[in-house]
ZAMARGU-4260 file (C-alpha; in steps of 0.2 Angstrom, whole numbers, plus 5000, padded with zeros to 4 digits):
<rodrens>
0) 4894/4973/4896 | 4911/4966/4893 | 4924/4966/4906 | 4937/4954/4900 | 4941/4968/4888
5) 4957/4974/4880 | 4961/4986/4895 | 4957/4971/4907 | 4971/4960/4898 | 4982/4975/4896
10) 4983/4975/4915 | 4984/4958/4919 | 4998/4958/4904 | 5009/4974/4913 | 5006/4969/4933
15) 5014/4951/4928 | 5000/4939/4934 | 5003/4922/4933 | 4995/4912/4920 | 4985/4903/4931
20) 4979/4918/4941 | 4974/4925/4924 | 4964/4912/4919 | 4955/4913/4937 | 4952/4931/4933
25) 4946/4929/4916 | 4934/4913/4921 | 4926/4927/4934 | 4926/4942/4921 | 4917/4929/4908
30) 4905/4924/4921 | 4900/4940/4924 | 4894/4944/4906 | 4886/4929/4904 | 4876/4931/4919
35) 4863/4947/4917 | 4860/4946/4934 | 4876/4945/4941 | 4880/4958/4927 | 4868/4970/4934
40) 4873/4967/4950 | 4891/4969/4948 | 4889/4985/4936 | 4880/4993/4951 | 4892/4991/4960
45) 4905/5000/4947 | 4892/5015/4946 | 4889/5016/4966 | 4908/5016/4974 | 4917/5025/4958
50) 4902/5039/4956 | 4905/5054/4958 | 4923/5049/4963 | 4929/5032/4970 | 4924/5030/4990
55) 4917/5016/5003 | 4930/5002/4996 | 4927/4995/5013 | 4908/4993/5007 | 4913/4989/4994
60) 4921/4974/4999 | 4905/4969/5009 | 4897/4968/4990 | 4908/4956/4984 | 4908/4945/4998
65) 4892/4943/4996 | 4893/4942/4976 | 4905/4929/4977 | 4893/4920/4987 | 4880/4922/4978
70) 4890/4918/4961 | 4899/4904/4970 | 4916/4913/4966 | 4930/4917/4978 | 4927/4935/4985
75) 4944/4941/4985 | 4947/4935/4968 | 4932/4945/4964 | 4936/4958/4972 | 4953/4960/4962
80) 4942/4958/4947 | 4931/4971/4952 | 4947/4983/4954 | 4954/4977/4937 | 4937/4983/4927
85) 4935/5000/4940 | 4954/5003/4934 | 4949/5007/4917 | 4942/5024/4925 | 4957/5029/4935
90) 4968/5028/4921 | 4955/5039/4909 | 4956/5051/4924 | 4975/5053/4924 | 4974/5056/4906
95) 4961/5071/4910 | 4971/5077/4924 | 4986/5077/4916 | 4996/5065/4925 | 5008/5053/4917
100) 5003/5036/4913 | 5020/5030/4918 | 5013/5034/4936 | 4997/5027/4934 | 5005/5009/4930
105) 5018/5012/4945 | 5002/5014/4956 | 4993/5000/4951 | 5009/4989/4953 | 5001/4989/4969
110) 4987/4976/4965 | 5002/4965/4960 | 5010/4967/4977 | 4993/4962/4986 | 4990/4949/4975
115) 5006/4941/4981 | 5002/4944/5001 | 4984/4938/4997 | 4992/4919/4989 | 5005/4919/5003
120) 4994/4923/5017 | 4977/4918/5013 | 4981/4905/4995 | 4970/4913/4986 | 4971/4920/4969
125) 4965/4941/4975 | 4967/4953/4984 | 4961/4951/5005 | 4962/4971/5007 | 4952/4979/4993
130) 4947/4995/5004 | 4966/5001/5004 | 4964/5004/4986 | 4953/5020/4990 | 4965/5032/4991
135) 4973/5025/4973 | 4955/5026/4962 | 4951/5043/4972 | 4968/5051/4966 | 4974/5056/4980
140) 4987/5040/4981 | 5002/5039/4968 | 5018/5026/4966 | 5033/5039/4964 | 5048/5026/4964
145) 5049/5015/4980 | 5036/5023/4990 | 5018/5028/4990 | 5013/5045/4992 | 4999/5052/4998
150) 4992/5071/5002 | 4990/5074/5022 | 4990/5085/5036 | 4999/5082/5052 | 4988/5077/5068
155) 5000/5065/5077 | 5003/5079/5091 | 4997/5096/5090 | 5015/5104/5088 | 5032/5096/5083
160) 5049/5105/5083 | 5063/5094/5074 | 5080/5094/5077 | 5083/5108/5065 | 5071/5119/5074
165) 5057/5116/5062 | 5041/5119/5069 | 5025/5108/5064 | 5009/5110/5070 | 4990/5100/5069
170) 4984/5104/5052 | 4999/5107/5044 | 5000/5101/5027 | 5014/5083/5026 | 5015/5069/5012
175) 5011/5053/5021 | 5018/5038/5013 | 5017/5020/5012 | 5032/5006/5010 | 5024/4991/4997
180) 5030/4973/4998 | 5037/4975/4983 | 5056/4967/4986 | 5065/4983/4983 | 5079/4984/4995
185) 5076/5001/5003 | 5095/5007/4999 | 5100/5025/5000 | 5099/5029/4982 | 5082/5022/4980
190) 5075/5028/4993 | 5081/5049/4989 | 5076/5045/4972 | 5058/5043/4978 | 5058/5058/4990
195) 5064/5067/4977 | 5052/5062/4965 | 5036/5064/4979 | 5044/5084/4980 | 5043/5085/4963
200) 5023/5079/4961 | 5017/5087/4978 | 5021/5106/4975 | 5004/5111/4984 | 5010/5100/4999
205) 5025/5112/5001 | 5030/5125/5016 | 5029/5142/5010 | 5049/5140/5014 | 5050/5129/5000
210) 5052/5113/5013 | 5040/5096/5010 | 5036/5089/5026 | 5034/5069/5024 | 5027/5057/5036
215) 5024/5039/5041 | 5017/5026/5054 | 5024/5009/5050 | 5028/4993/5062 | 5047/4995/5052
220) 5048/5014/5063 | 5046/5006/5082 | 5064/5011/5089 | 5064/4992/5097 | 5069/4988/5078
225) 5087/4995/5084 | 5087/4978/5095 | 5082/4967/5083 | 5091/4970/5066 | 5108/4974/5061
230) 5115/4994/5063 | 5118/4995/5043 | 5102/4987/5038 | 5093/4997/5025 | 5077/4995/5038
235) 5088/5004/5051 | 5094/5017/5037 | 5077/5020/5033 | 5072/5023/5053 | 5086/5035/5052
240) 5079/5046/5039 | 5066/5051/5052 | 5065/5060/5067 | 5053/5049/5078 | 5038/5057/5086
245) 5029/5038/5092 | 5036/5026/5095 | 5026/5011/5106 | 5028/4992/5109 | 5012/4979/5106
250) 5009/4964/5116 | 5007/4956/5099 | 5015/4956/5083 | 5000/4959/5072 | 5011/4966/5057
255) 5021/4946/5057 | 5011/4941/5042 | 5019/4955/5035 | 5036/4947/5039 | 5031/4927/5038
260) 5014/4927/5026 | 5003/4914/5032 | 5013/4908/5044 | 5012/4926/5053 | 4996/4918/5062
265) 5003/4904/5069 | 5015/4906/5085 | 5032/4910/5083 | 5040/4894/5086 | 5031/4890/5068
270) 5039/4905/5059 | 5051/4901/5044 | 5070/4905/5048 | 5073/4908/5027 | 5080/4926/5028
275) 5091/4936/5039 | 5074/4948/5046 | 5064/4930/5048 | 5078/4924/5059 | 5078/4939/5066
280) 5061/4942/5072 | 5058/4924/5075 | 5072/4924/5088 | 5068/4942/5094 | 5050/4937/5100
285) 5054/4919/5105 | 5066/4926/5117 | 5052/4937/5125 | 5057/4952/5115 | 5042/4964/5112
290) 5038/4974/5092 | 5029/4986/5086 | 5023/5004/5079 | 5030/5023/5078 | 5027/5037/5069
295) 5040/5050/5060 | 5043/5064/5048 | 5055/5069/5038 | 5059/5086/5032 | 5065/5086/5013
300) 5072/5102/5004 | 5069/5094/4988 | 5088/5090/4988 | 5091/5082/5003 | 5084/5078/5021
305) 5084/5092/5035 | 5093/5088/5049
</rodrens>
């Protein structure tokens, strides 16, 4: 079978890989078809985690570890290679379903984004978290503007009441959402254009009274953030959109790759200082300051947030 085929180029052409990435990618694709058994063994592996519906991406990552070993490739560029071929589905099933294909590229904007944390954390040409792209090949994971949007129900506590006197309990349908690396500043506009647009696409997620309720557990909603960054950030305007329902430190900041890439895993005294959040943080946790995670929702009318 080929894989380096004209929908593999397409997506390597629209996510904006480097050359030299491409080339790696292509050297893996071309191996595989020139290998019958690495062939058979990599076409079972498209057949078994995206039949009947894509699942186990975590397993599947386990394949291509030991693939790549096999093969004498890298496994995360394999495993980005994998998600390039099994992409090829996703986007004939958006076409079935109806979905535009301006949001399927969005979407898999994603692997470009992984890409990037997988050279700067790990120098590698791949992807180092193939199991997030679960919810993306099973549908149920969609790019709409800045954010990614995904169906959900609320279990964080078993009832919430927000400020307005909104009532949401266990079960309760919400949108959860995701914030990508992807460099956009998280401003006002670009962050209303995106909860407007996630109204839009998730009608069936919507209250009987017309409200959408999104939520969201990021290491950029810990209330400690208050301390460490500037009042009119857009990371702070962003916190403000939500009412916070958890908000805990850590002992350790495990999200710092996030924030520094591969020098995340060294101590801080080894963080870069090259942005204003680097210097930030670096100073923050050099000073004995703690980070780390909360959880929020936000109640949109379509229009605006609920106060």
């Amino acid at each position: 079978m080929k894989y380096c085929n004209e929908h593999f180029k397409l997506v390597e052409e629209r996510l904006g890989f480097p050359q030299e990435a491409v080339e790696v990618f292509e050297g893996i694709a071309q191996k595989i078809e020139n290998s019958k058994s690495f062939s058979e063994k990599f076409e079972k592996t498209l057949n078994k985690y995206m039949t009947p519906k894509a699942h186990d991406f975590g397993d599947m990552c386990d394949d291509m570890k030991k693939l790549a070993f096999i093969y004498r490739v890298k496994e995360y560029s394999l495993t980005l290679v994998w998600l390039i071929v099994a992409s090829e589905k996703v986007l004939a099933l958006y076409k079935e379903k109806g979905i535009s294909e301006d949001i399927f590229w969005d979407s898999m904007m994603d692997l470009k984004y992984k890409f990037q944390e997988c050279v700067d954390c790990k120098e590698v040409y791949g992807t180092f978290v193939g199991h997030w792209y679960t919810g993306f090949y099973e549908l149920n994971r969609f790019a709409l503007g800045r954010f990614q949007f995904e169906n959900s129900t609320f279990g964080v506590r078993d009832e919430f009441v927000t400020k307005a006197g909104i009532k949401i309990k266990k079960g309760d349908k919400t949108v959860g959402f995701h914030i990508p690396s992807s460099g956009v500043p998280l401003t006002d506009e670009v962050r209303l254009d995106a909860y407007k647009k996630a109204y839009e696409f998730f009608k069936d997620q919507r209250r009987d009274d017309g409200l959408l309720i999104f939520e969201c557990g990021s290491w950029l909603l810990y209330e400690g953030n208050r301390e460490i960054l500037p009042e009119k950030s857009n990371t702070i305007k962003f916190m403000n959109d939500f009412e916070i329902i958890e908000s805990n430190p850590k002992d350790k900041f495990n999200d710092a790759w996030r924030v520094f890439g591969k020098y995340g895993y060294k101590s801080a005294k080894h963080w870069p200082e090259d942005s204003s959040m680097r210097r930030a943080f670096k100073n923050h946790v050099l000073s004995g300051g703690k980070t780390g995670g909360g959880h929020g929702v936000i109640v949109f009318d379509g229009e605006k947030i609920v106060r």
